[in-house]
C-alpha positions as CSV (number, residue, x, y, z in Angstrom):
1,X,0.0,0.0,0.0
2,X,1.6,3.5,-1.2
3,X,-0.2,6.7,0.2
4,X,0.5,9.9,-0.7
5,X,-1.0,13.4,1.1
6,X,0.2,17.0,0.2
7,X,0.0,19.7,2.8
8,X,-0.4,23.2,2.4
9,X,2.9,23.9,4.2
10,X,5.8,22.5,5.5
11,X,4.9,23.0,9.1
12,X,1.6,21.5,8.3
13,X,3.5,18.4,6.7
14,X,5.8,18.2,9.8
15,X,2.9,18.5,12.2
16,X,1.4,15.8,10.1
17,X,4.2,13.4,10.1
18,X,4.9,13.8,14.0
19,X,0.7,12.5,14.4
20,X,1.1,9.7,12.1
21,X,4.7,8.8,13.4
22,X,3.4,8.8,16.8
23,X,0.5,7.0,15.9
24,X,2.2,4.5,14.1
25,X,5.2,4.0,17.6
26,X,2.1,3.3,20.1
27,X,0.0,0.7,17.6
28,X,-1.6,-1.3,20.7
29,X,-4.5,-3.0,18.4
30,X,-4.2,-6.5,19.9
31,X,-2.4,-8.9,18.4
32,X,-0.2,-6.0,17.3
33,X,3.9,-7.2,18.5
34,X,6.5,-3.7,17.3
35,X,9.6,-6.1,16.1
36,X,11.8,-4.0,15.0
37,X,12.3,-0.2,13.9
38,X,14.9,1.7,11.4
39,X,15.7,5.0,10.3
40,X,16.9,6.3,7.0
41,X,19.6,8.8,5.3
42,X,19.3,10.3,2.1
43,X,15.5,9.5,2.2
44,X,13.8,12.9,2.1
45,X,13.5,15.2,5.1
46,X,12.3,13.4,7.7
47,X,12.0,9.1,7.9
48,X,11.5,6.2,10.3
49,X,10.1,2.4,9.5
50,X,8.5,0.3,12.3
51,X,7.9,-2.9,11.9
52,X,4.8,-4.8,13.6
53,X,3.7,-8.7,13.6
54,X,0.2,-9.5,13.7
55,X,0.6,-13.0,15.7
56,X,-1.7,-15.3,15.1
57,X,-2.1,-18.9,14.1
58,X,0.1,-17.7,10.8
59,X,1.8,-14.2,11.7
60,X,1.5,-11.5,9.2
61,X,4.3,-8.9,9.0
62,X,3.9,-4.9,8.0
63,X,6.9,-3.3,7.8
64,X,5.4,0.4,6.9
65,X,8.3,3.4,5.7
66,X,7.2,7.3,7.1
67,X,8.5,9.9,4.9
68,X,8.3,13.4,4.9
69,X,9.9,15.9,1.4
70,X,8.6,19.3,2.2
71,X,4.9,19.5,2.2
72,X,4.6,16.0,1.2
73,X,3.9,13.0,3.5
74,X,4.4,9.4,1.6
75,X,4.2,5.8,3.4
76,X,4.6,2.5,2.0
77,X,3.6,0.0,4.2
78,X,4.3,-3.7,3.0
79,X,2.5,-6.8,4.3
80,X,4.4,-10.6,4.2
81,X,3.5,-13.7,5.8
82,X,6.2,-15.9,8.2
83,X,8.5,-13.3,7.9
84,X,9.0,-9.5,7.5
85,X,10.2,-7.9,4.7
86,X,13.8,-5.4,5.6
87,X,13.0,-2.1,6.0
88,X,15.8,-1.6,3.9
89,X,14.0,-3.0,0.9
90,X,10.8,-1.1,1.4
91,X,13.0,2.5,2.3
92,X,14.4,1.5,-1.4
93,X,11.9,1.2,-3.2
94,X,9.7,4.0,-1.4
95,X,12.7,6.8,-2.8
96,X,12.4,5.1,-6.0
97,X,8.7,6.2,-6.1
98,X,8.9,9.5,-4.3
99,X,11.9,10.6,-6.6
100,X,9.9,11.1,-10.1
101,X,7.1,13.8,-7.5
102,X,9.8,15.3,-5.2
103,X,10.1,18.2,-7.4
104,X,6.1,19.4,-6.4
105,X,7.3,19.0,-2.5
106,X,9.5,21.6,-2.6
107,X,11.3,18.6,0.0
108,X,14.6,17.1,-0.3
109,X,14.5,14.5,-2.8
110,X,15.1,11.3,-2.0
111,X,18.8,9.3,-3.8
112,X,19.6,6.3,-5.1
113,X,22.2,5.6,-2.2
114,X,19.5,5.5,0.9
115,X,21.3,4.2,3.8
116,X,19.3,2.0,7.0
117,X,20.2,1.6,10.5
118,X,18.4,-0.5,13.2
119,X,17.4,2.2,15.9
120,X,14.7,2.3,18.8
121,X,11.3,2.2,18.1
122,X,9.8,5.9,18.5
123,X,8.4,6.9,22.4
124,X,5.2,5.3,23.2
125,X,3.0,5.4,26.2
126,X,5.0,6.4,29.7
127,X,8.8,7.3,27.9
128,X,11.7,5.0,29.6
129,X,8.7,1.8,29.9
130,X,8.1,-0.8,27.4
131,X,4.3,-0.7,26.2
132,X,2.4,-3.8,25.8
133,X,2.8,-4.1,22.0
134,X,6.8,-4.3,23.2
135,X,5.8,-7.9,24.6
136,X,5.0,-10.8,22.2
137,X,2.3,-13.3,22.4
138,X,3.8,-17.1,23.9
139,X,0.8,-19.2,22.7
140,X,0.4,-18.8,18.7
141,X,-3.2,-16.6,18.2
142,X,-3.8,-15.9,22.1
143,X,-2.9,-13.8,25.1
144,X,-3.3,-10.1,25.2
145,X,-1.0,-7.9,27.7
146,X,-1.9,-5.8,30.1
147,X,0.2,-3.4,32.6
148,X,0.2,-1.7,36.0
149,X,1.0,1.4,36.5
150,X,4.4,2.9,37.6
151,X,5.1,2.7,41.0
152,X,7.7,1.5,43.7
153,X,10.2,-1.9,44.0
154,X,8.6,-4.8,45.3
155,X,9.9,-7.6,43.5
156,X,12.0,-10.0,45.6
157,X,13.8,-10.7,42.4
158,X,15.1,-14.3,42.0
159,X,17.1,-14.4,45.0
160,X,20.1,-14.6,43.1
161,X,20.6,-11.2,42.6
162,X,23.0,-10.7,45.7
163,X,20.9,-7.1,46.3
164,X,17.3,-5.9,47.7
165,X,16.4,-4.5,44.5
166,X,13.9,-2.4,46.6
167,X,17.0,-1.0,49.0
168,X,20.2,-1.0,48.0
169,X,23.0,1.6,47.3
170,X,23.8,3.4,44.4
171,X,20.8,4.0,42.3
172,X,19.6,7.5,42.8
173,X,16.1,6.0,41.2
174,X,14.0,2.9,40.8
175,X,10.5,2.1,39.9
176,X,8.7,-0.6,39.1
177,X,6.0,-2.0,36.8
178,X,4.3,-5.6,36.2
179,X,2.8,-6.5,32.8
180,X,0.6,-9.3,32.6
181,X,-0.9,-11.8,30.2
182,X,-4.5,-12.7,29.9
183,X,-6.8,-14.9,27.7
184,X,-4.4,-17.3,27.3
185,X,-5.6,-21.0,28.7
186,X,-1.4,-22.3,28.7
187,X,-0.3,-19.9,30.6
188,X,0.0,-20.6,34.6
189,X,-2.0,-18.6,37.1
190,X,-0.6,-14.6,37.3
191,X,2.1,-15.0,34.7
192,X,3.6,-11.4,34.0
193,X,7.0,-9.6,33.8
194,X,8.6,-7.7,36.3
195,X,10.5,-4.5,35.1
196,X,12.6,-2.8,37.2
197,X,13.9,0.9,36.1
198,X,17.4,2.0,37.7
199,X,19.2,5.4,37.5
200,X,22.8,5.7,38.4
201,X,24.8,9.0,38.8
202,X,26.4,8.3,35.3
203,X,27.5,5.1,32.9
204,X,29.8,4.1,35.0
205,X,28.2,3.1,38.2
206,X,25.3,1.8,35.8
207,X,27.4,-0.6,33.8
208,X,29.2,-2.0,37.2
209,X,26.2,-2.2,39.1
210,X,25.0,-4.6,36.0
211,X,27.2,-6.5,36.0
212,X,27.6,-7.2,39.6
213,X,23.9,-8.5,40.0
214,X,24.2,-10.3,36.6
215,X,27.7,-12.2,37.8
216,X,25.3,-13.0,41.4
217,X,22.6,-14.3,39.1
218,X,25.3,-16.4,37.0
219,X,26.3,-18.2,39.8
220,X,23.0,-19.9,40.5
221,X,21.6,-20.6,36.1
222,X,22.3,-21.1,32.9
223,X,23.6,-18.0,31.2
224,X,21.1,-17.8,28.2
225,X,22.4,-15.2,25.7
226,X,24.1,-11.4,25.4
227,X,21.9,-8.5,25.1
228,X,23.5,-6.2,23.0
229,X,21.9,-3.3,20.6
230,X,21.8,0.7,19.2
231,X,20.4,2.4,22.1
232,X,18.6,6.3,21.9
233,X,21.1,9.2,21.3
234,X,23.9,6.7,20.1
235,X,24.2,5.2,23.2
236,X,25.0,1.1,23.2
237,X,22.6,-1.5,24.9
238,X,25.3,-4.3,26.8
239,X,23.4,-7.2,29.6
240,X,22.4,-10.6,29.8
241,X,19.6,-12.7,30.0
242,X,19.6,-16.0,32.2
243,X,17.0,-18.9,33.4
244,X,16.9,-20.2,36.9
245,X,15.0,-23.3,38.6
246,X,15.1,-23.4,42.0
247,X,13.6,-26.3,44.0
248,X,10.5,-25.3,46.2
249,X,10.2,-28.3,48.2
250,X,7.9,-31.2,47.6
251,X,8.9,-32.2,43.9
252,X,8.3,-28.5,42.9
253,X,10.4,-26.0,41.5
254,X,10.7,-22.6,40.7
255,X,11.3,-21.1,37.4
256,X,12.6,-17.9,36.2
257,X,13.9,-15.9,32.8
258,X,15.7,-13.0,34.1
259,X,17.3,-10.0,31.6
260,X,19.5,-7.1,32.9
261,X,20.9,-4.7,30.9
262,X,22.8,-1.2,31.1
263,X,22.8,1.9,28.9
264,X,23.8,5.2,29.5
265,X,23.2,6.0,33.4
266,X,20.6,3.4,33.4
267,X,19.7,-0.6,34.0
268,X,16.7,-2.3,33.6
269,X,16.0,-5.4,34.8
270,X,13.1,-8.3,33.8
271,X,11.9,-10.9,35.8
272,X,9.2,-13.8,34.7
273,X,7.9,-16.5,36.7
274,X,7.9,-18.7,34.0
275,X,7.3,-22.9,34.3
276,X,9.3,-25.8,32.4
277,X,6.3,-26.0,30.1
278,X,5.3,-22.2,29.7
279,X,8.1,-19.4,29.1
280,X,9.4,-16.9,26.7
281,X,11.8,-18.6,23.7
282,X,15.4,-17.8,24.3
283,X,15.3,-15.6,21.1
284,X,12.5,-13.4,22.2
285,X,13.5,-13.0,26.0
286,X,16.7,-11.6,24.6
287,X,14.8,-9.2,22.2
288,X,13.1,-8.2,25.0
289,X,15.9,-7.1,27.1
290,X,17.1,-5.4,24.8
291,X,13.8,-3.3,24.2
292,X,13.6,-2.7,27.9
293,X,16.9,-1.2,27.9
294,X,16.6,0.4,24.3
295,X,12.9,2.6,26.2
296,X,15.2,3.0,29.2
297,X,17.7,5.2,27.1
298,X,14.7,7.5,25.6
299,X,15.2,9.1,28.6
300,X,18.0,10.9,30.1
C-alpha cells in the first residue's frame, strides 16, 4: 500500500508526520507485536520504519516506511506472511517512487544511495517503559497484555541477585511496573514480567552495578544469551539474559527468565515466573531485554 498526502505547508507536513509517526510508535491493536524499527539517510526530510507482527495462528508482518519531502507526506507499508520484509528493501523502493514527485514538494529529494540503521522504536505510552505491543504473544493466536502502573520496587527478584532490588545503594532512582498476560488457557496462574527501572549517577556506576547483579545471578543458572543493541542518542545496549529453577520443596520448582541490561546512566531489569512447560523462547527473552533497555535510554 503506497499513500501519498500533500499539505499546504511544510509546518503543516511536519505537524502531520509527528501524528502519524506517533500513531504509528504506540499501535496497541491486539495482536499487534512492534519487532523491529529503522531509520533512514538520504530519504527525504524526515524518515523512520516500524515494523509490527500481527501473531496469530500464521503471523503476518507490516513493515510500513514514514517519509516526509517538504509539504509531502508518503508511506509505503508492505504486508508478508512468516516473515518481515527489511525495512531496507521497502526505504528503497519507497525513494524510488517519491523521486519522479519530489520536485512538487519543494522537499529534499530522496537518492539512489538511501542508507538503513536499526534504531529504537519511537516513544510510546509512559517514555523510559516498554508498552504492551513491546511484549510478544507465547501461545500462537492468544494472550493479550496488560500493565500496572508505575510505581515503587517490590519484586524480591530471584534471589540470586546478591541485592534488595527495593533498598540497595547506588541507584539515585527505581520504579517498578508488572505486565501481565491474559486470555491465554497455557499460561500458569498470574504469569507477567517484572521490570525494574534504575538510574545511576552516570554510565559508570550503571554498567558496574549490571554487571555485579548479573555475575550474582550467574552463579546460581544457565547463562542464556548477550543483550547487545543501538540504544537512543547513540548510546549502546550491553546485559544478559539467564534462566533459573530453583527447587521449592515437595517435587516443585521454581522457574525464572531474568534479563539485565545497562545503557547510559541506566539498567533495567526483567523478571518472569515462568514454568518448564510455559516461558518466553530464548530468542524473544533476549529481544526483549534489549527493548527494555533500548525505552530506558529514551530518557536521560
Amino acid at each position: 500500500l503506497h499513500r501519498i498526502d500533500s499539505y499546504a505547508n511544510d509546518a503543516a507536513a511536519q505537524a502531520a508526520y509527528q501524528a502519524e509517526l506517533a500513531s504509528l510508535a504506540s499501535c496497541s491493536s491486539v495482536p499487534a507485536h512492534i519487532v523491529s524499527a529503522a531509520t533512514f539517510q538520504h530519504l527525504g526530510d524526515q524518515s523512520q520504519s516500524v515494523t509490527i507482527a500481527y501473531q496469530g495462528v500464521k503471523s503476518q508482518y507490516r513493515t510500513v516506511v514514514l517519509m516526509r519531502m517538504g509539504t509531502v507526506i508518503e508511506a509505503l507499508d508492505v504486508a508478508n506472511v512468516d516473515s518481515a520484509v527489511p525495512a531496507a528493501k521497502v526505504g528503497k523502493a519507497l525513494a524510488a517512487a517519491a523521486t519522479k514527485s519530489c520536485s512538487l514538494s519543494g522537499g529534499t529529494c530522496p537518492t539512489d544511495a538511501v542508507e538503513t540503521a536499526d534504531a529504537v522504536p519511537p516513544v510510546a505510552g509512559d517514555a523510559g517503559w516498554l508498552i504492551t505491543s513491546d511484549l510478544p504473544r507465547i501461545t500462537p493466536d492468544a494472550g493479550e497484555w496488560s500493565t500496572t502502573p508505575i510505581g515503587s520496587v517490590t519484586t524480591k527478584g530471584t534471589q540470586c541477585e546478591g541485592v534488595t532490588l527495593a533498598t540497595f545503594s547506588g541507584p539515585t532512582a527505581r520504579n517498578q511496573r508488572t505486565y501481565l498476560l491474559y486470555q491465554d488457557s497455557a499460561a500458569p496462574q498470574g504469569f507477567g514480567v517484572d521490570e525494574v527501572n534504575l538510574t545511576f549517577k552516570d554510565s559508570s556506576a550503571a554498567s558496574a552495578s549490571a554487571k555485579k547483579i548479573g555475575d550474582s545471578i550467574s552463579r546460581c543458572s544457565k547463562n542464556l544469551s548477550t543483550v547487545k543493541g543501538p540504544g537512543a542518542n547513540g548510546k549502546a545496549v550491553s546485559g544478559r539474559t539467564f534462566t533459573i529453577t530453583a527447587d521449592a520443596g515437595s517435587g516443585k520448582e521454581i522457574r525464572y527468565q531474568v534479563a539485565i541490561a545497562s545503557v547510559n546512566n541506566k539498567v533495567t531489569y526483567l523478571l518472569a515466573n515462568t514454568t518448564k512447560a510455559f516461558g518466553f523462547p530464548a530468542d524473544e527473552w533476549a529481544k526483549l531485554g534489549l527493548r527494555a533497555a533500548q525505552r530506558a535510554s529514551q530518557v536521560r
